[in-house]
N, C-alpha and C positions, 0 to 999 in steps of 0.2 A: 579819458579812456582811449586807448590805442585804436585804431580804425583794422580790423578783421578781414582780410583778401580771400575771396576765393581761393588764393594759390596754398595759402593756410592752410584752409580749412582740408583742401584736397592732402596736403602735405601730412596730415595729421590722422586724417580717414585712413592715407596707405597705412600709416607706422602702426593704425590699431588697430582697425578695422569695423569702426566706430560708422553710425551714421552720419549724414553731416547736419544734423538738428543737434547734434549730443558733442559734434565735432566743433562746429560754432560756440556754444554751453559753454565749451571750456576752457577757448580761447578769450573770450569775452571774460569769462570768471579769473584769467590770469592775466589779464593786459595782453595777451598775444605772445605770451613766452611759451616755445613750442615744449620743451622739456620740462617744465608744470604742469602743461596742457596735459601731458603722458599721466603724470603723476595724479593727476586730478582724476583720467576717467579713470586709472588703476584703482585708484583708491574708493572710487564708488562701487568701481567692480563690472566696469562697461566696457573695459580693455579687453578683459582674459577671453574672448574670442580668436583677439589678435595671436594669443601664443598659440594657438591651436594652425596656425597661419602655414607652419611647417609640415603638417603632417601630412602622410595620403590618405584621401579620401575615396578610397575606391568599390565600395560598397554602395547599396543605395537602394532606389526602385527608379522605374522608369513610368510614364503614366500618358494614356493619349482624355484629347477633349476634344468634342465636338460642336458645333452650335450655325448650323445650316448648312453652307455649303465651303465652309472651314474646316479643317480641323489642327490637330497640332500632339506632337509627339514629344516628350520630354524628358530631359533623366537629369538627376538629382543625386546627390552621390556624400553619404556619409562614410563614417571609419570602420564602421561594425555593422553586422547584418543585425544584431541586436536592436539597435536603435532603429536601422532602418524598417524593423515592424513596431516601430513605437507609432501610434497613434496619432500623437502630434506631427509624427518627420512623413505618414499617408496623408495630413490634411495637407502638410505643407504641398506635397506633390502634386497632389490634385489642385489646389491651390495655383499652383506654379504654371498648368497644362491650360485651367481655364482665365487664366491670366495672359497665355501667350495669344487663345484661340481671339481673345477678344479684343485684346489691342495692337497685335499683328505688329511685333517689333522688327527690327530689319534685323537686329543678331544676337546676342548674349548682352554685352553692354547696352544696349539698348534696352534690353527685357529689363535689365537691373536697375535701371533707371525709372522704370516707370509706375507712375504715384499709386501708392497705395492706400488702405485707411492708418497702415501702420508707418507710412511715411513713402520710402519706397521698397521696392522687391528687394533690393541688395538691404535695406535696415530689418526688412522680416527676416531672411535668411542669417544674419547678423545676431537677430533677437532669439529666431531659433538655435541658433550654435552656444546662447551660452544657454538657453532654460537647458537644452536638449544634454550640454559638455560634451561636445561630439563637434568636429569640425565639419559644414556642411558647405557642400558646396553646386551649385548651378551650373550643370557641364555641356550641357548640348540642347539645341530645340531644332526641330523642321514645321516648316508650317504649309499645308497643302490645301489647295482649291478645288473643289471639283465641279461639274457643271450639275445640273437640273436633272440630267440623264442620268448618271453616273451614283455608286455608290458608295459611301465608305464601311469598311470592315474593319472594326479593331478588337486583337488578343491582350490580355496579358496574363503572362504565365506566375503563378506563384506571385500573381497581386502583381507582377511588374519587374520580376527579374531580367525577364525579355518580354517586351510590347512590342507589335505589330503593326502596322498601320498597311492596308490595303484599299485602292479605288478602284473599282470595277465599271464596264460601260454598260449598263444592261442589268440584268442577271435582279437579287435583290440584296438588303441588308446579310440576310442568314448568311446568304452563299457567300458574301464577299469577306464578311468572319471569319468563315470555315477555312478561306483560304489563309485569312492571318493566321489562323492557327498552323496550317500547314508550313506556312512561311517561319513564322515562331519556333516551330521542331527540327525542319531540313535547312533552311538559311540559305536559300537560294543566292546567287551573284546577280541574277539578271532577268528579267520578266521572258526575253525569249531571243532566241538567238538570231535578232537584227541588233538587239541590244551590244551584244560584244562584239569589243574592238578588236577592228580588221587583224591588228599586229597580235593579240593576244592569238584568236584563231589563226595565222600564218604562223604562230610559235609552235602549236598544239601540231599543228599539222606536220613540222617539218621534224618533230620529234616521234611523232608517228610513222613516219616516210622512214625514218633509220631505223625505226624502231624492227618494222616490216622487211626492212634489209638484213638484218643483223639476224631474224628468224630465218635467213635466207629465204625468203618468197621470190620466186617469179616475176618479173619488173611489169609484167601484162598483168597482174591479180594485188598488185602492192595499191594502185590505186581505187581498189574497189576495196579491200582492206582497209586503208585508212580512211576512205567515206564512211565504212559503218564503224567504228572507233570515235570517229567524230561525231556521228549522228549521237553515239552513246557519253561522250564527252559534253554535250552542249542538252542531253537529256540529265545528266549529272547538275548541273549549274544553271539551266534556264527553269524558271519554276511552272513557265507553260509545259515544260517537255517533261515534268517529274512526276514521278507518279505520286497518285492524291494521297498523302497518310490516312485519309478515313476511307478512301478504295483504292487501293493499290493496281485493281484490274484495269482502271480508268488513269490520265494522266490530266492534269489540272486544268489546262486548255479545256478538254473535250467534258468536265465537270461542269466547269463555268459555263461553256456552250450549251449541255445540256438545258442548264437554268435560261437560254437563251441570255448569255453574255460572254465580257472577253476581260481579261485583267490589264488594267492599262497603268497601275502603279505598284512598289509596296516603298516600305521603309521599315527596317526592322533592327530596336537595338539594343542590345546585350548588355547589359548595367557592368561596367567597369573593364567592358573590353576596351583593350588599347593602355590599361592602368595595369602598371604591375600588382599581382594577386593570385590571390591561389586557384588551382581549377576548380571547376564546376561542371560535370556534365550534365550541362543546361538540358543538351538534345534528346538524351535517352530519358532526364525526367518527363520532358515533353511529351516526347514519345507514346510514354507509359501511361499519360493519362489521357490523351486521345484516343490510341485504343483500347483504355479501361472503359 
């Protein structure tokens, strides 16, 4: 019997997409002929994942989990939205969230490496793509800490179209939610404007400065002009400076304060942004049901 390498087996996992329990199988079943091997899982029927290997998978749900003073954000991303409210492709997600919170991988390769009861993550998502005939794919995780003080807040919209995740210092669970939901609808850039970078505000600014010229203003009131432009700029994209979507009289900061706290994180992410696909406007759904 031919002796079986690691480099095989891995050799054989790319070309299918096969586990390597099932990749080993079938080298061992053909003496280590890599072109049998193929033939071998095709013909059980443990391959046809692999053809799916091409498509986009830019649909999905996204899902957070929590478990003390962890938590972890995650997206998962099939072909169709169909599928992605298939029942099986929500356990997988959730699945997938309290998976990362608990073994704390350092990155995606990593998460897919590690042991399952079904072998590992990368052979369940494997296993899922052919029950499910949908290519699924494991696109992104963050994994966040918070202290003793601090709390986390997480949304998701429409089960997971857009998830949230927000840490708060102070304040409590409710309030620091309300904000992911806020975060979920408006999409902040930045918790508050220490956050942005110098160069992005000296760009804003110096487009402001001609901007103020060009309406021909007075060179003594251009710079009192572009302060309050900018104060309205960094109330645009800082999510302390925006006003709260469940009070609008109030701005997010001074919510949190209220509750005696301050927002000291978020992460927030859009299932299949960055994937070419069709629009969605996520934000007006949001919207709609916060103030419904």
């Amino acid at each position: 019997m031919a002796k079986i390498t690691a480099a095989q087996v891995k050799e054989l996992r790319d070309k299918t997409g096969v586990g390597m329990m099932d990749a080993k199988k079938a080298l061992v079943a053909v003496d280590g002929d890599m072109d049998k091997a193929i033939d071998f899982l095709r013909e059980k029927g443990i391959a046809k994942a692999a053809k799916k290997s091409d498509r986009i998978a830019a649909e999905g749900l996204a899902n957070v989990a929590v478990a003390g003073n962890f938590a972890a954000i995650v997206e998962v991303n099939a072909e169709t939205d169909f599928v992605a409210q298939n029942d099986q492709f929500k356990e997988l997600v959730k699945h997938v969230a309290e998976l990362i919170v608990a073994n704390k991988p350092a990155d995606v390769e990593a998460a897919l490496a590690m042991p399952t009861q079904g072998g590992t993550l990368n052979d369940e998502i494997i296993e899922a793509t052919q029950v499910i005939g949908e290519k699924i794919t494991f696109r992104r995780f963050e994994l966040v800490e918070k202290t003793d003080s601090q709390n986390f807040g997480a949304y998701l919209h429409m089960g997971g179209k857009i998830a949230a995740l927000v840490v708060t210092e102070g304040a409590d669970e409710a309030t620091a939610k309300d904000v992911a939901m806020h975060v979920a609808a408006i999409n902040p850039k930045y918790v508050n404007r220490d956050q942005v970078p110098a160069e992005e505000v000296e760009h804003e600014k110096a487009v402001l400065t001609e901007e103020a010229k060009n309406e021909g203003k007075p060179e003594n009131i251009i710079e009192k002009m572009v302060e309050g432009r900018l104060n309205k700029f960094f109330a645009e994209i800082t999510l302390d400076a925006q006003a709260f979507v469940k009070d609008p009289d109030q701005t997010v900061a001074k919510y949190v304060a209220s509750k005696n706290g301050s927002v000291i994180s978020f992460i927030r992410y859009e299932v299949g942004e960055g994937i070419e696909k069709k629009e969605d406007n996520f934000v007006e759904e949001v919207m709609s049901q916060v103030r419904g």
